[in-house]
ZADO-1210 file (C-alpha; in nm, 4 decimals, padded with zeros to 6 digits):
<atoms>
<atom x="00.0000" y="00.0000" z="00.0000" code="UNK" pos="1"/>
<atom x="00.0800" y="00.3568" z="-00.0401" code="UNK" pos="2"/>
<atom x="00.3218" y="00.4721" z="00.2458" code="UNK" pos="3"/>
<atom x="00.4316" y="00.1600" z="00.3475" code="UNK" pos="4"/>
<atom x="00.7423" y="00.0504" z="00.4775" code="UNK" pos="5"/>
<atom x="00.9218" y="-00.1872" z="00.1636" code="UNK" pos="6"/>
<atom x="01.0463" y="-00.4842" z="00.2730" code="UNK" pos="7"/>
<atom x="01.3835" y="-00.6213" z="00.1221" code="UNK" pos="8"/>
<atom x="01.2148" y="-00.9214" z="-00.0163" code="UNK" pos="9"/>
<atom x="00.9506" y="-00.7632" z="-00.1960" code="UNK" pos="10"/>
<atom x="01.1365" y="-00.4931" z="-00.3363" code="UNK" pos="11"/>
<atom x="01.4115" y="-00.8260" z="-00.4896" code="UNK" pos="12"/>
<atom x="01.1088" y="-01.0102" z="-00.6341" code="UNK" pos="13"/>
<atom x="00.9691" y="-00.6567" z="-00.8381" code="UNK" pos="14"/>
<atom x="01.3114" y="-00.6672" z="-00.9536" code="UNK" pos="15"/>
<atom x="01.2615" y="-01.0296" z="-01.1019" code="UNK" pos="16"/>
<atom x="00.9277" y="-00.9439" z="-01.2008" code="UNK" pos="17"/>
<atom x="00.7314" y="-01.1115" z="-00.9799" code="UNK" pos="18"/>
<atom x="00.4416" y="-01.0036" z="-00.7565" code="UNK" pos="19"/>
<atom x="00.5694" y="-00.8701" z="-00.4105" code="UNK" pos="20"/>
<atom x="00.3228" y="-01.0797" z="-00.2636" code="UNK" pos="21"/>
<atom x="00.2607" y="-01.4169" z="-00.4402" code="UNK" pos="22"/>
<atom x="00.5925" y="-01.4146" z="-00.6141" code="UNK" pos="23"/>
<atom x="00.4129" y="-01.5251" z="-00.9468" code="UNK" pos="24"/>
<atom x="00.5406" y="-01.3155" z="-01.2270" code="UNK" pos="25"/>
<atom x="00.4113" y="-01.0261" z="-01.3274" code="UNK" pos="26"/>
<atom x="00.3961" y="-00.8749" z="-01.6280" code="UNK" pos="27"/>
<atom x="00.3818" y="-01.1053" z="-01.9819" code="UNK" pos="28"/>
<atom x="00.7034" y="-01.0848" z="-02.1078" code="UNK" pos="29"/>
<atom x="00.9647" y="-01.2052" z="-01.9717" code="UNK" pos="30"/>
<atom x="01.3412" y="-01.0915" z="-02.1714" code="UNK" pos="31"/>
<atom x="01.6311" y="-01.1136" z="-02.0535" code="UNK" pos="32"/>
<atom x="01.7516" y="-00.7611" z="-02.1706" code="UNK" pos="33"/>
<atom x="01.4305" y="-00.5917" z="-01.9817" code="UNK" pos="34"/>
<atom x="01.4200" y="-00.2654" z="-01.8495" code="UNK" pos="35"/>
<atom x="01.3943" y="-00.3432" z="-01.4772" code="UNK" pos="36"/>
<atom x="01.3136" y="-00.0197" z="-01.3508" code="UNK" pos="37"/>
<atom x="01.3300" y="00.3664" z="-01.3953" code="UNK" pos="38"/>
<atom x="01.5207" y="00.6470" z="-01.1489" code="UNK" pos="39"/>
<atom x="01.3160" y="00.9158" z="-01.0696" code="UNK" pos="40"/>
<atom x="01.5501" y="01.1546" z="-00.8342" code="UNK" pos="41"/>
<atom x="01.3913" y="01.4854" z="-00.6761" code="UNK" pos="42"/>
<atom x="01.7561" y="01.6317" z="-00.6018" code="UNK" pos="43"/>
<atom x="01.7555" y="01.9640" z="-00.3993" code="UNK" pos="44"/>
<atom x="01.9490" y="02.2433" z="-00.5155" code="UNK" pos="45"/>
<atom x="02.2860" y="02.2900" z="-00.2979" code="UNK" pos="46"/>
<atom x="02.1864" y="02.6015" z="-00.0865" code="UNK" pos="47"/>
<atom x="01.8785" y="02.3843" z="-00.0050" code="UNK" pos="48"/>
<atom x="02.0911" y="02.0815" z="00.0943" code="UNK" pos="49"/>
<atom x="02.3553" y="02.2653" z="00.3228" code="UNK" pos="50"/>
<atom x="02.0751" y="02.4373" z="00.5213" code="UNK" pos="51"/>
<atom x="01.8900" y="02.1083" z="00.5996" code="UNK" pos="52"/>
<atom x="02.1749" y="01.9390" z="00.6626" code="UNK" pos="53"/>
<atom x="02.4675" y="02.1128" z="00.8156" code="UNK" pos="54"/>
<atom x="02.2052" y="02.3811" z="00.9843" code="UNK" pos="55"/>
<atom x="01.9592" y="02.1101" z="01.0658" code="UNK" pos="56"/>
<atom x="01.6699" y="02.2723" z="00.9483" code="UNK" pos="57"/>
<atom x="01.4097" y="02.0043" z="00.9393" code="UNK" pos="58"/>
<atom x="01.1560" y="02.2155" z="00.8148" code="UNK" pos="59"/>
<atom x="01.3620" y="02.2193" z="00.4730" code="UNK" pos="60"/>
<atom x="01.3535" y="01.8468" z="00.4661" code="UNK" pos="61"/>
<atom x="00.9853" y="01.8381" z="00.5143" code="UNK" pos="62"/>
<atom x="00.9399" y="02.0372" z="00.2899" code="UNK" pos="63"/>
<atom x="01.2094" y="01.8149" z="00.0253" code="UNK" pos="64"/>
<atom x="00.9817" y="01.5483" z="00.1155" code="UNK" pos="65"/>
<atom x="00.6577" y="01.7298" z="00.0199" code="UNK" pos="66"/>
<atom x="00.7403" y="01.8378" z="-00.2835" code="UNK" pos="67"/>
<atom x="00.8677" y="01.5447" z="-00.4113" code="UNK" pos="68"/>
<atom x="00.5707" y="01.3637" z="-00.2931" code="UNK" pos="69"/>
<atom x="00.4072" y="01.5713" z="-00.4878" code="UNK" pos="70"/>
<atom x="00.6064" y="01.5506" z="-00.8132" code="UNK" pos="71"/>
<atom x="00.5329" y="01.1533" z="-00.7604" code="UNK" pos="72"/>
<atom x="00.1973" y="01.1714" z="-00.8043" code="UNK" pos="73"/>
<atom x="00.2209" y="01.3986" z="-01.1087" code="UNK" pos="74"/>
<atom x="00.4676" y="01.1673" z="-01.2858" code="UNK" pos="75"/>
<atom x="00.2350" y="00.8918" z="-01.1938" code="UNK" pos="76"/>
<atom x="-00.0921" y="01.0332" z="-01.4122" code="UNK" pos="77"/>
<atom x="00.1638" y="00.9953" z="-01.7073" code="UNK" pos="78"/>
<atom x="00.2165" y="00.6027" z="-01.6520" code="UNK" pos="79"/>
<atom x="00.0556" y="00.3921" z="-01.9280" code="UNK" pos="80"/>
<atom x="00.0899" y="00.0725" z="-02.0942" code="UNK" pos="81"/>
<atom x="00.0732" y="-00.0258" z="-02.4930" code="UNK" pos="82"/>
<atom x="-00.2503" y="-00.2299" z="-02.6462" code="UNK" pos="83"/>
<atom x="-00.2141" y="-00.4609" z="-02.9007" code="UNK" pos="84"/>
<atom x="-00.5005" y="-00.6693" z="-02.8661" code="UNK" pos="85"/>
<atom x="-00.6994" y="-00.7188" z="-03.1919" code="UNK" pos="86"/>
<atom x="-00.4994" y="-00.5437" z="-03.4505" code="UNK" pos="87"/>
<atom x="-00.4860" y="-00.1681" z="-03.1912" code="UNK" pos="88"/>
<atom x="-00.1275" y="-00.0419" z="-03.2128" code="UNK" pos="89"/>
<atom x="-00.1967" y="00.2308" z="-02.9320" code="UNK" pos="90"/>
<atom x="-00.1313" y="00.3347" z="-02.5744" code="UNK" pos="91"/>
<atom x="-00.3774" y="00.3130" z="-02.2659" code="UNK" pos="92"/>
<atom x="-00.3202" y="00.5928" z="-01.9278" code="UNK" pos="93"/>
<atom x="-00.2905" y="00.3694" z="-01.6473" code="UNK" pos="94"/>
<atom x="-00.2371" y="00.6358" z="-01.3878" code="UNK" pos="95"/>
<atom x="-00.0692" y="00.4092" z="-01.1349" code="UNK" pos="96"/>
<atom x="00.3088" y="00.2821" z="-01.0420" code="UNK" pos="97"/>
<atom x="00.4584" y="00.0606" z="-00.8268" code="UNK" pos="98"/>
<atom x="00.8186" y="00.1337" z="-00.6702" code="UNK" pos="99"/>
<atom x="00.9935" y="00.2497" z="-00.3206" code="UNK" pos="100"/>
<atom x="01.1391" y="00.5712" z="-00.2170" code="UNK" pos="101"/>
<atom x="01.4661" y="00.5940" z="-00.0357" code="UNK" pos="102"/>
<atom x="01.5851" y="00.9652" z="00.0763" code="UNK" pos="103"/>
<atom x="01.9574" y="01.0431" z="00.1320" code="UNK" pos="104"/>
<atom x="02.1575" y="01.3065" z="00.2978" code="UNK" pos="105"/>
<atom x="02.4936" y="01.3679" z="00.1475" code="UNK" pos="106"/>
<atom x="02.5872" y="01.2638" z="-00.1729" code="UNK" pos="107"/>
<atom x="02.8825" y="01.0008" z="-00.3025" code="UNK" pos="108"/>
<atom x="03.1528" y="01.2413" z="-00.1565" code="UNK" pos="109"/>
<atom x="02.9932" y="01.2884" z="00.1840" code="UNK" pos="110"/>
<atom x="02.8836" y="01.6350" z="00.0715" code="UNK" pos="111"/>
<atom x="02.4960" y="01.7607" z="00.2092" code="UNK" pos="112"/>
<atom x="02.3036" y="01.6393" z="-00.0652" code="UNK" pos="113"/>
<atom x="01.9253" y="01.6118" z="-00.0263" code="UNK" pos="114"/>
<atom x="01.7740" y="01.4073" z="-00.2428" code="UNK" pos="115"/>
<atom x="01.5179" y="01.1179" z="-00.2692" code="UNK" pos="116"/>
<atom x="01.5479" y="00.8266" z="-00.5348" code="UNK" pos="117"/>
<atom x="01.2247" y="00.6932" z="-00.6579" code="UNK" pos="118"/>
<atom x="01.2617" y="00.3247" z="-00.8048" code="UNK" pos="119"/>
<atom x="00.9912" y="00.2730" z="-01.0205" code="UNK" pos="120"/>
<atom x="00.9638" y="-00.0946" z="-01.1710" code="UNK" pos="121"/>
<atom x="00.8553" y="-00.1303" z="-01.4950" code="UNK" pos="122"/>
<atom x="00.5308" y="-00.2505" z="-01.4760" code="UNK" pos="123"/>
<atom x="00.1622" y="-00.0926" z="-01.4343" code="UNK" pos="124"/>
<atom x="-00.1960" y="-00.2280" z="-01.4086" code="UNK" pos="125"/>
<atom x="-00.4158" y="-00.2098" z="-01.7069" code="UNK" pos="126"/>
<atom x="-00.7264" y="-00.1945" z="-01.5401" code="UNK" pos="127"/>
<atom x="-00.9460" y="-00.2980" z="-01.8818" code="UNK" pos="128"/>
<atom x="-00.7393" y="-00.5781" z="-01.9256" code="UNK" pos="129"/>
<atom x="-00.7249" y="-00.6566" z="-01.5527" code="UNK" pos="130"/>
<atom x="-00.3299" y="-00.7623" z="-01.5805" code="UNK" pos="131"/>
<atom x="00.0184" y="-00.6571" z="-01.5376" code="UNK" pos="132"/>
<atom x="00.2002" y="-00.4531" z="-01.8509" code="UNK" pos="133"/>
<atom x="00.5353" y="-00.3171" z="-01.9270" code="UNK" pos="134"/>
<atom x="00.5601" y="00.0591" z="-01.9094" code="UNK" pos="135"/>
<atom x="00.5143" y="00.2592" z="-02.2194" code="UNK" pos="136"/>
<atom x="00.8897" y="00.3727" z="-02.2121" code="UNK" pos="137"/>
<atom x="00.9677" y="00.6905" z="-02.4062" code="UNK" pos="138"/>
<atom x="00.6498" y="00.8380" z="-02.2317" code="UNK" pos="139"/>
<atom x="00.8021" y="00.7407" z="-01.9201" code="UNK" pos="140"/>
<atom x="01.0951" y="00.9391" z="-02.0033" code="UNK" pos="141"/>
<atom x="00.9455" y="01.2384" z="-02.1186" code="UNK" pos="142"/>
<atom x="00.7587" y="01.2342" z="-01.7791" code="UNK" pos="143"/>
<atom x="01.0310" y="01.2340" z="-01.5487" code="UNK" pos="144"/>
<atom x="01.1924" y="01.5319" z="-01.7015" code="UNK" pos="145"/>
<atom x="00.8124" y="01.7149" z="-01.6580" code="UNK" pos="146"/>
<atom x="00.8445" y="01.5674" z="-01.2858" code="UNK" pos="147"/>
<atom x="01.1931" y="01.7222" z="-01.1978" code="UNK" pos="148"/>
<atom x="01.0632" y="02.0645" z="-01.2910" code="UNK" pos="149"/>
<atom x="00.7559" y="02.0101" z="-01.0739" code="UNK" pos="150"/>
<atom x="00.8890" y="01.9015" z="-00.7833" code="UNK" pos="151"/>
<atom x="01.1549" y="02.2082" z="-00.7970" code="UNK" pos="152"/>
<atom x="00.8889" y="02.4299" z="-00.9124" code="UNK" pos="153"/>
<atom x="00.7038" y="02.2492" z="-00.5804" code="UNK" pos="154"/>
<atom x="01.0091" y="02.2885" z="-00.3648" code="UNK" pos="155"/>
<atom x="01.0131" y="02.6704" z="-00.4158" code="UNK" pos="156"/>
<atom x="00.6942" y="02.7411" z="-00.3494" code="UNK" pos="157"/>
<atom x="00.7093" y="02.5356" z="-00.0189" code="UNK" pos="158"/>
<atom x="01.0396" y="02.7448" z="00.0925" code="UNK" pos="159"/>
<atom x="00.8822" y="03.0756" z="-00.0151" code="UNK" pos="160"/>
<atom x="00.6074" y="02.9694" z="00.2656" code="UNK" pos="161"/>
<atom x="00.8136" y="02.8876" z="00.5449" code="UNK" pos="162"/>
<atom x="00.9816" y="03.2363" z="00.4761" code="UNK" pos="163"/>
<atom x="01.3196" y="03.1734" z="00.2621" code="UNK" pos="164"/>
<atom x="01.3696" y="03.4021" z="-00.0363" code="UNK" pos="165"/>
<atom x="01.5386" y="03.2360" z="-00.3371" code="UNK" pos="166"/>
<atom x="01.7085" y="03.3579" z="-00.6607" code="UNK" pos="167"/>
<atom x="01.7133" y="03.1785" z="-01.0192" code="UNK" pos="168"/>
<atom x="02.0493" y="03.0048" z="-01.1556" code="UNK" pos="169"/>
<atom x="02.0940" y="02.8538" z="-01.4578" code="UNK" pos="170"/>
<atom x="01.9847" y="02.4957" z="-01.3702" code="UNK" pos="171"/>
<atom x="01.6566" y="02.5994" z="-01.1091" code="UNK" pos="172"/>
<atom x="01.7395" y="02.7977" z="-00.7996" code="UNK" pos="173"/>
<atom x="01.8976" y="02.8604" z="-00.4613" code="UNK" pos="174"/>
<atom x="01.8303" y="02.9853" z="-00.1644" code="UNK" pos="175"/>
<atom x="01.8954" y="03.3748" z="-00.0726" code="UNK" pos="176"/>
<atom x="02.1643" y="03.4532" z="00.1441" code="UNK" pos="177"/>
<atom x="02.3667" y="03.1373" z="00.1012" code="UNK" pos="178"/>
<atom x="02.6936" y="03.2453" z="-00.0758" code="UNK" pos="179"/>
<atom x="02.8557" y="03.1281" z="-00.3965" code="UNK" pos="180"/>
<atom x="03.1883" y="02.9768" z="-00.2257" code="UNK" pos="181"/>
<atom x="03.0031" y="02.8119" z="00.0372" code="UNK" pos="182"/>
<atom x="02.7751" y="02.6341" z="-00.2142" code="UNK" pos="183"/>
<atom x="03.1172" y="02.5583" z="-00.4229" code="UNK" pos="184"/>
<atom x="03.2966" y="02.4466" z="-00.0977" code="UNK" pos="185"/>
<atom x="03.0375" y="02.1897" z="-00.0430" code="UNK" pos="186"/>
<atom x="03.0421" y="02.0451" z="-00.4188" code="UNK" pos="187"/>
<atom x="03.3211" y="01.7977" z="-00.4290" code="UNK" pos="188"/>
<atom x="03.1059" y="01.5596" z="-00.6147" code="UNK" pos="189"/>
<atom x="03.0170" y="01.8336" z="-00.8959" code="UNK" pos="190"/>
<atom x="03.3906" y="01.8863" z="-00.9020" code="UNK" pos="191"/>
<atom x="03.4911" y="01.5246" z="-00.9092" code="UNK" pos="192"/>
<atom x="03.2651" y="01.4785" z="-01.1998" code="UNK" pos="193"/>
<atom x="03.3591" y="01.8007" z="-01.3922" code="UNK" pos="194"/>
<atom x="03.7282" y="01.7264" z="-01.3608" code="UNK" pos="195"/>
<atom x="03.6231" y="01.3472" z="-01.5189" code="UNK" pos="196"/>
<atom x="03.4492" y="01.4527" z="-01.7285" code="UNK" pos="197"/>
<atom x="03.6916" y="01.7283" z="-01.8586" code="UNK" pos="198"/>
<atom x="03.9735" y="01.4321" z="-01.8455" code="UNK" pos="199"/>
<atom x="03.7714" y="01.2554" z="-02.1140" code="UNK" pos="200"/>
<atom x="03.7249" y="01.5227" z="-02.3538" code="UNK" pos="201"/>
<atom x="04.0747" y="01.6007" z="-02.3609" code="UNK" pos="202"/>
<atom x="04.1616" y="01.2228" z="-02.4229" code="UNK" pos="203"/>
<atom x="03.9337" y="01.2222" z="-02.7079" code="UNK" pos="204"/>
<atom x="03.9749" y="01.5911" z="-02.8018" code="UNK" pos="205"/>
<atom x="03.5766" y="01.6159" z="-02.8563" code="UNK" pos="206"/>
<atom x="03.2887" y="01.7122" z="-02.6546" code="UNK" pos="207"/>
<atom x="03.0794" y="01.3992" z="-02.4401" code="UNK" pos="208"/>
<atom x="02.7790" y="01.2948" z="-02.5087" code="UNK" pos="209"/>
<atom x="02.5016" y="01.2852" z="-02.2439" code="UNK" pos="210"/>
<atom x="02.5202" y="00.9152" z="-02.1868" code="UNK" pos="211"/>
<atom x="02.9151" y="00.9067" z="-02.2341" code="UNK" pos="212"/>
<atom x="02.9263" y="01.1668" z="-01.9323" code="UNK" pos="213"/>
<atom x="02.6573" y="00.9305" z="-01.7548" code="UNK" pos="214"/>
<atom x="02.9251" y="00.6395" z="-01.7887" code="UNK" pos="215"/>
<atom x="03.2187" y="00.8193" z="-01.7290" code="UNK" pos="216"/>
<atom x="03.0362" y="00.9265" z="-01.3739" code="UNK" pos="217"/>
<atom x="02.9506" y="00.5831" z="-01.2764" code="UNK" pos="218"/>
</atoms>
């Protein structure tokens, strides 16, 4: 149910596509090269993350935690599933997801990184059909990029209320008052993979590609 604590064994058996609860598999297909599941991260900007964190402001992190809540169930009216019954080459809205949340802290490096990973698995109920599908995957994409903007757009408005002030950046916002060289200070992972990243480029004297950076992080 919605809220509830995931347990280790039902979270292993989504990932072999099996019911959490009977174990019997879940959706139709079964290949080996499956998509098991998609990442949804809400990641607060940096000012956000060294307030919570090193100033232990747990309003902040309720605050994380409501607005990606909310960005969940936006990204969740976007699930759907294709039809191919009788000669229909089409996709149905399913509305509905199954996955578990974890929220972290810091980030790789140890600096304050809030941020909560959604694992979705790669399945949603067709209600007409009454059965288990695969997700519809390039809508699935195109949602979670609508979903990060909501939950940041979200995450603003819920600061704004509990009285911080915030300023646009290129890539969202931060908060007010929170200087440049602190926020650079505490952004050893950002460095780490910009220095990479950099290392690459110059090895292959070209410009990365958005899934060669993705590798050379990982």
């Amino acid at each position: 149910g919605k809220g509830a604590q995931v347990t280790r064994e039902a979270f292993l058996r989504l990932c072999d596509n099996q019911h959490p609860g009977t174990g019997k598999q879940l959706t139709q297909l079964q290949l080996s090269g499956r998509r098991i599941f998609f990442d949804f991260t809400c990641s607060a900007p940096k000012s956000v993350s060294i307030l919570a964190v090193t100033m232990e402001d747990e309003r902040i992190v309720a605050a994380h935690q409501a607005a990606a809540a909310f960005a969940m169930k936006e990204l969740e009216t976007f699930a759907g599933a294709r039809v191919r019954k009788a000669g229909a080459m089409e996709d149905r809205m399913t509305g509905n997801l199954v996955g578990a949340s974890f929220m972290h802290t810091s980030s790789r490096a140890l600096d304050p990184q809030l941020h909560t990973h959604f694992t979705l698995f790669n399945a949603t109920f067709d209600q007409t059909e009454a059965r288990w599908k695969a997700l519809q995957t390039s809508a699935m994409f195109d949602a979670i990029h609508f979903g990060t903007a909501v939950y940041r757009n979200e995450l603003a408005k819920q600061l704004h209320r509990i009285g911080y002030q915030t300023r646009a950046t290129a890539h969202g916002f931060e908060i007010e008052g929170v200087e440049q060289t602190l926020i650079e200070r505490f952004s050893k992972r950002s460095q780490q993979r910009n220095a990479a990243v950099a290392r690459e480029e110059t090895r292959l004297k070209r410009k990365l590609t958005n899934d060669e950076v993705s590798h050379v992080v990982h």
